[in-house]
C-alpha positions in Angstrom: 3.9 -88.6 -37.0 4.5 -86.7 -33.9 1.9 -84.1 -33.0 3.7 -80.7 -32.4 0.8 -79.9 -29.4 0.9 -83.3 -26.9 -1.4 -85.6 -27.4 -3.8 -86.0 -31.0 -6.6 -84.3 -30.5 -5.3 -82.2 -27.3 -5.4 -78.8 -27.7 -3.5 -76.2 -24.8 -6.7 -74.1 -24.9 -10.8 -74.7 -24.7 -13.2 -73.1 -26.4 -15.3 -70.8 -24.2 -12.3 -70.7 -21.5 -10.5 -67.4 -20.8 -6.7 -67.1 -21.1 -4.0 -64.7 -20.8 -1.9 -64.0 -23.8 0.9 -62.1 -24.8 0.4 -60.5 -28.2 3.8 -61.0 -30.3 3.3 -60.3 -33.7 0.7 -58.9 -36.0 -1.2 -61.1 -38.5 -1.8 -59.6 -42.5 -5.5 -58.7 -41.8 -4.3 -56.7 -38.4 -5.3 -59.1 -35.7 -3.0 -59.8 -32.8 -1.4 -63.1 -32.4 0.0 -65.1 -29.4 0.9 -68.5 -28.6 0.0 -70.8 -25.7 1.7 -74.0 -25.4 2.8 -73.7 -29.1 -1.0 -73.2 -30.7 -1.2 -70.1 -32.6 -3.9 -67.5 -31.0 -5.4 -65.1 -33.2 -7.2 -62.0 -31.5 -8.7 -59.0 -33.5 -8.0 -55.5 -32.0 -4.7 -56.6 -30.3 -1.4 -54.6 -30.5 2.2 -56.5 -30.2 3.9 -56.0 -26.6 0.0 -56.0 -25.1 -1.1 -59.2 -22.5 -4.7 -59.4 -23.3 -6.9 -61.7 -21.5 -9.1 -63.5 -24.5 -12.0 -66.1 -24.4 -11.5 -68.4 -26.6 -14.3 -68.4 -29.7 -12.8 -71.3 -32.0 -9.9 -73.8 -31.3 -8.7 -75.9 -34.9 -5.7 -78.2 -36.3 -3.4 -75.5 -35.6 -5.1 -72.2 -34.5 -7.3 -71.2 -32.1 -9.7 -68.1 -32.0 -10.2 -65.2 -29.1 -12.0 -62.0 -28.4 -10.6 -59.9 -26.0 -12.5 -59.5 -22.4 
């Protein structure tokens, strides 16, 4: 099966690292999310149509944890 993100375990983000993100839709508990490179980016206290730089705090399978900074 192909992976939808590159290579198996690649991931477009590491944890720790600081990104920029474009907030595009609001998730059912109120957190932001973004994508980079197709990995779903879940970021509490972020608004659609923001660009919020984010550390990331948790990278899995398919989604990937930031706080803003």
């Amino acid at each position: 099966m192909r992976e939808e993100h590159g290579d198996p375990g690649r991931r477009p983000v590491t944890e720790g690292q600081i990104y920029e993100v474009a907030i595009t839709d609001i998730g059912e508990r109120g957190d932001g999310i973004g994508k980079i490179e197709g990995l779903v980016i879940i970021v509490p206290d972020a608004t659609p149509g923001e660009t919020v730089k984010v550390r990331i705090t948790r990278v899995e399978r398919k989604v990937a944890f930031g706080r803003k900074v």
